[in-house]
MARKOLPA-261266 format. One record per residue: x, y, z of N, C-alpha, C, CB in turn. Coordinates in steps of 0.05 Angstrom, whole numbers, plus 5000, padded with zeros to 4 digits. Atoms other than C-alpha are relative to their C-alpha. Glycine has a CB too. Layout:
N
XYZXYZXYZXYZ/...
END
This chain:
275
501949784996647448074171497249904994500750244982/502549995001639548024186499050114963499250235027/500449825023636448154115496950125007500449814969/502649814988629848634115498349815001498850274983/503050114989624148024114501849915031497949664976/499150094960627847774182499950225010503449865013/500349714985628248464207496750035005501450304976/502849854997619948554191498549735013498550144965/500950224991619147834209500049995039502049784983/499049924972622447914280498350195010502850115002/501249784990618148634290497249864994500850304986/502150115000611748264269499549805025499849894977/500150204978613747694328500350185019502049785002/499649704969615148324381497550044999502150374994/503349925002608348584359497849855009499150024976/503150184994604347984369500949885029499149704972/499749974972608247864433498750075017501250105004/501049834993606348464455498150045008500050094992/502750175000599348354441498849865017499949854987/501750264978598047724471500450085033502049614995/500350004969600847944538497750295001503750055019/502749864988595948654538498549884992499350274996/503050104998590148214513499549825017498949904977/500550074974591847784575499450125021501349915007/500249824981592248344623497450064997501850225000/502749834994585448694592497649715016498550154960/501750174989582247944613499749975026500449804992/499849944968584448024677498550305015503350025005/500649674980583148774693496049904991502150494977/502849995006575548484662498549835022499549894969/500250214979575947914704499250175034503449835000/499949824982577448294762497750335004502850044994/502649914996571848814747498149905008499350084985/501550135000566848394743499649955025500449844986/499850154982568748034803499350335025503349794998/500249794974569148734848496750184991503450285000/503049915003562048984812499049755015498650054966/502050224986559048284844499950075024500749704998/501249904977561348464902499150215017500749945007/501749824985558949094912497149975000500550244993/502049974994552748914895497949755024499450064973/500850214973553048324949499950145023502149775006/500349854970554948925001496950145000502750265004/502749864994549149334980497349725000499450264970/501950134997544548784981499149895029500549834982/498850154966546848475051499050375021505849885000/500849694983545649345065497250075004500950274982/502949875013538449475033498149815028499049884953/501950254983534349045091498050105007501049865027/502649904993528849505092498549964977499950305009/500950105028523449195052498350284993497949674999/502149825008518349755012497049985006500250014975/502550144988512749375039499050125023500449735008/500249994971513049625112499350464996504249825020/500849715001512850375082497449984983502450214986/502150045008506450165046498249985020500249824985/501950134975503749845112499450315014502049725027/500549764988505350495138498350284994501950055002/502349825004501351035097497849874997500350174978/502750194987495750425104499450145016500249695012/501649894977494950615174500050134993500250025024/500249724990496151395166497350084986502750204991/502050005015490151355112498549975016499749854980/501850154990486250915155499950145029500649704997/499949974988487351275215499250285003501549895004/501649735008485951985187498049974995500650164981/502850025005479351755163497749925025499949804979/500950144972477551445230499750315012502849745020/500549674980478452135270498450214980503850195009/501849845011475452525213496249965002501049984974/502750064993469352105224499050045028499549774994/499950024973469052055295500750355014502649745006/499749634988470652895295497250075004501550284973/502349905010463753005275498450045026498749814980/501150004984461652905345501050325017500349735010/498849794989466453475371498350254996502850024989/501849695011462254055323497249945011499650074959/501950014992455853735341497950265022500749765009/501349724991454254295395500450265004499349995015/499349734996457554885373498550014963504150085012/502250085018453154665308496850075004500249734999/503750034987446454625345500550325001498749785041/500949794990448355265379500850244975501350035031/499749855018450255625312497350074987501849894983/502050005022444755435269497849975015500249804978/502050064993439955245315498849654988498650244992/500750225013439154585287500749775027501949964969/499850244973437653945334501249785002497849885007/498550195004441853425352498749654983500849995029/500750165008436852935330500950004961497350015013/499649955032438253255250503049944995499250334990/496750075001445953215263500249755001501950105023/499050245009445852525273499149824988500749905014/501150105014441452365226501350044975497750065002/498149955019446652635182502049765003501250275004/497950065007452652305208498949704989502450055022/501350345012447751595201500449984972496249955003/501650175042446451665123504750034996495950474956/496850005000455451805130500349655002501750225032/499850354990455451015162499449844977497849905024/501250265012450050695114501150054974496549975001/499349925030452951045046504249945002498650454992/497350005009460350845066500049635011502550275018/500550245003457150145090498949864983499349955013/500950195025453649995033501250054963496450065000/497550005016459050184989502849855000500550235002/497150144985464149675015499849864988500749905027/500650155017461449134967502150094972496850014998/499950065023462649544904502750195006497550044979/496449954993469849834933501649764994500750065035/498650185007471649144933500949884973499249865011/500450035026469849084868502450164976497050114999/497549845021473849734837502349905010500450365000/497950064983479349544888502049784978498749875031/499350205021480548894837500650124976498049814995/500649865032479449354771502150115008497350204989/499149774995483049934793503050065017497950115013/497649934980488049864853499350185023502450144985/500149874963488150094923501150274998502249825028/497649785004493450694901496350244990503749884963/501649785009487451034861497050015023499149944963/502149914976482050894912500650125021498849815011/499449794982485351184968500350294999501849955007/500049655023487651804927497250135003500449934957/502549995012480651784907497850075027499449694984/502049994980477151764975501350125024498949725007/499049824982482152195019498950274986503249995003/501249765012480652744967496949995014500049984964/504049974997473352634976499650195037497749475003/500149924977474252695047501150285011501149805012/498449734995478453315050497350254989503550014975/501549815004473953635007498350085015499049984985/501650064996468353395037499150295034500549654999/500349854969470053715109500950304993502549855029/499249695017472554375069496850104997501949954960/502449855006465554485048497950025020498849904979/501549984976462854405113500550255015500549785016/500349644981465355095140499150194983503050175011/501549695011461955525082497149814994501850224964/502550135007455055045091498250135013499749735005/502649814990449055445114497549835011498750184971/502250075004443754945109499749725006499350064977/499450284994442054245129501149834976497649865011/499250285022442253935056502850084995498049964967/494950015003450254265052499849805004503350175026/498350124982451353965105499749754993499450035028/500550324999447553245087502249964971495849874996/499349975016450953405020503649865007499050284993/497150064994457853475046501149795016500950185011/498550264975458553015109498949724981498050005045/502150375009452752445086501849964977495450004985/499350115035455152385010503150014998498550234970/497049915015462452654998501849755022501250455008/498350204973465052335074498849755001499750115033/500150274997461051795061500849834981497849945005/498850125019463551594998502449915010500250144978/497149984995470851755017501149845029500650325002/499750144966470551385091499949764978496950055033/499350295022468050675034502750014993498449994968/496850095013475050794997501650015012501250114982/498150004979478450875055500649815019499750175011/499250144985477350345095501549685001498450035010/498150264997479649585103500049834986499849865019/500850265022476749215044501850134981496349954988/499549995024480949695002503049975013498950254980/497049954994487249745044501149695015500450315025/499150285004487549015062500749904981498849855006/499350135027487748824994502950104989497750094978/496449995001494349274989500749845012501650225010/497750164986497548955045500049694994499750045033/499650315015496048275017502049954982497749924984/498949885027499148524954502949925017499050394989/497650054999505648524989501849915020500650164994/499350124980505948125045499849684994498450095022/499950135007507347425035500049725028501750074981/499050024972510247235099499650155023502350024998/501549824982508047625162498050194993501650145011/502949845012501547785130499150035020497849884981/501350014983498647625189499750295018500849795012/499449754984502148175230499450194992502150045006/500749845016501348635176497450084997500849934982/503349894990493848605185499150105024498149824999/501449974973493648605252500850275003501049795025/500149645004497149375251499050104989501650154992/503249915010492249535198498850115016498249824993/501949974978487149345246500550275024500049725015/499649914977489349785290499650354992503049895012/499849635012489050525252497750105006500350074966/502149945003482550605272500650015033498049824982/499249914971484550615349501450255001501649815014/498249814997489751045332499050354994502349894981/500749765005485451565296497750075018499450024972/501249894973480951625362502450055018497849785015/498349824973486751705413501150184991502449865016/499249685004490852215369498350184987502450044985/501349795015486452555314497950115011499249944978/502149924991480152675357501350085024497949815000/500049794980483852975421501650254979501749895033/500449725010486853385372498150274986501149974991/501849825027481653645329498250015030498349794960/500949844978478453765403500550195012500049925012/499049784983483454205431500450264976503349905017/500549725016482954585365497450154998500649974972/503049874994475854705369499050115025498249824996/500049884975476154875441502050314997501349765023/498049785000482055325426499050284973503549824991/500549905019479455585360496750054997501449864981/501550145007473655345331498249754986500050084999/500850165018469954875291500149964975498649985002/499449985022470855145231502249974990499550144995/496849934999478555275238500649645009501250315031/499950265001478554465257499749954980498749875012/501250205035475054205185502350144989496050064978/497649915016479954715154502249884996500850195007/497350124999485954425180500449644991501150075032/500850225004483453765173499549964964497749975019/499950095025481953805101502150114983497650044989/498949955009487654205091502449735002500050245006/497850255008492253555114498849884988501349845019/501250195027487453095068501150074981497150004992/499549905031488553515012503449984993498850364995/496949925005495953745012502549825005500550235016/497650194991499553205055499349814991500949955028/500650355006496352525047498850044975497849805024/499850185024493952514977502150084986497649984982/496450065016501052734950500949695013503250315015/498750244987503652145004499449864977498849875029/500350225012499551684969500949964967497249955006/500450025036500351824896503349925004498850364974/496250005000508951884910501249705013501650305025/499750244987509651254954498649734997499650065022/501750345004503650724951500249904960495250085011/500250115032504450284895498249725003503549914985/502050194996498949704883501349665002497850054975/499350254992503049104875504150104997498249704974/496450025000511948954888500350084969501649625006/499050035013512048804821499350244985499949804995/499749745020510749514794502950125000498050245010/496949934993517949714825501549774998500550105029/498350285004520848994805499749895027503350044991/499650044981519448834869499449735006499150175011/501950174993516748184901499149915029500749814987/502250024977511948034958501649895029497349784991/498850104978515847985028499049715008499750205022/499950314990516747255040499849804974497349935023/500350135013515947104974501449744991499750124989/498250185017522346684958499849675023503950204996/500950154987519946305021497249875005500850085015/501750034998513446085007499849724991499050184993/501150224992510145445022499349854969497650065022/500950135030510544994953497349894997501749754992/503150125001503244734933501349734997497550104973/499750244995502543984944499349974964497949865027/501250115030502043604880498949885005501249894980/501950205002495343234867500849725002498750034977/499350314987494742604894498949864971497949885036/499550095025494942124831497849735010503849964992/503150135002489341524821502049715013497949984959/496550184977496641044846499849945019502850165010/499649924977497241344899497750025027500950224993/501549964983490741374927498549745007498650204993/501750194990488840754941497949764979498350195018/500850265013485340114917496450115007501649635019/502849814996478040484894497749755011498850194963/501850154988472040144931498749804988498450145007/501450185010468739784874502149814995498450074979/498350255012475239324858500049945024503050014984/499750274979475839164935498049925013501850035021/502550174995468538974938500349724987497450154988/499350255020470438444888502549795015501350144967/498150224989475938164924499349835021502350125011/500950234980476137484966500250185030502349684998/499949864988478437985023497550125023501050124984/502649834992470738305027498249755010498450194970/503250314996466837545032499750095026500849554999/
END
């Protein structure tokens, strides 16, 4: 007969049996996790192929392309303007002029915050302006409103809007088809003459002029600077991101070494070589 330490001896060897095979199995079922988390996140990765870059490029233009037709509207009110107020075309476009020179001689120090600040808050920053800007133009009475509202507010807000600040985004996250990426840029400024200016025509024909700036500063205000604040971000790496093409980019040369460059002029003046 078994006596009781062989009996507890034997149930101690069952136990650790036991044991060893579930602490093999849990290495496996860990193993085997592991291995099926990798590859899902090889399917979703091989899935995700839309970079965040290209929806950046995209409220670029819609910015750049709303500000284009808002400027370029100004011509539409011009003579239902004159014939309101009586005011002469020569004063209207002596307005939209000081609009040009106050959003051209503001492009310097855009570039400037653009570096400080980020493209995200200047756009924000200069769609508002512009929304307002054409908002206060339907309760303006007087020429200085008006130089008030169009000249100063739209001319500020046209500077933060245009290409010195929204190139510097798309730089930001183009690495690789930067090129292309500018060249659609470039292009928002066509786009906001063929669509935003026949529309904001057939509303002022259909409506008025006033009922145009309305709607117009009502999409500044309400649609595009939410867009921008919810979507534009100033560089990849705020969202962990990094700059389309980055992992393909062109290594810098290493400096050419004093070796490598050649036998310097004053030692092969000295040589029999030079007699």
């Amino acid at each position: 007969m078994m006596t009781q330490d062989g009996r507890h001896e034997k149930e101690r060897s069952e136990v650790n049996t036991i044991a060893v095979d579930l602490g093999a199995q849990g290495v496996d079922d860990g193993i085997h996790s592991v291995n099926a988390h990798l590859l899902l996140e090889s399917l979703m990765a091989k899935r995700s192929r839309f970079f965040y870059g290209w929806l950046i490029l995209g409220c670029a233009v819609l910015v750049m392309a709303l500000a284009s037709g808002t400027r370029m509207s100004f011509g539409i009110a011009m003579l239902p303007l004159s014939e309101q107020f009586g005011w002469t075309r020569t004063m209207l476009s002596t307005i939209a002029l000081m609009t040009g020179i106050i959003g051209g001689l503001l492009q310097m120090v855009m570039g400037l915050l653009v570096d400080r600040y980020g493209a995200r808050r200047l756009l924000g920053s200069g769609v508002a302006l512009l929304g307002l800007g054409v908002w206060l133009l339907t309760v303006s009475t007087t020429v200085w409103q008006f130089s008030l509202a169009y000249g100063v507010l739209v001319g500020v807000g046209m500077a933060a809007t245009q290409q010195v600040v929204t190139a510097t985004l798309v730089a930001n996250w183009f690495e690789r088809h930067r090129g292309f990426a500018q060249s659609l840029l470039a292009t928002a400024g066509a786009i906001g003459w063929m669509m935003v200016v026949p529309a904001n025509m057939f509303i002022e024909r259909t409506y008025n002029w006033t009922t145009m700036y309305r709607i117009m500063g009502t999409v500044l205000l309400v649609i595009v600077v939410p867009t921008i604040w919810i979507f534009i971000r100033n560089r990849p790496e705020d969202i962990g991101m990094q700059p389309y093409g980055a992992d393909h980019a062109t290594p810098t040369p290493e400096p050419t070494t004093a070796t490598s460059a050649g036998t310097p002029l004053s030692q092969a003046v000295r040589t029999m070589q030079m007699r």
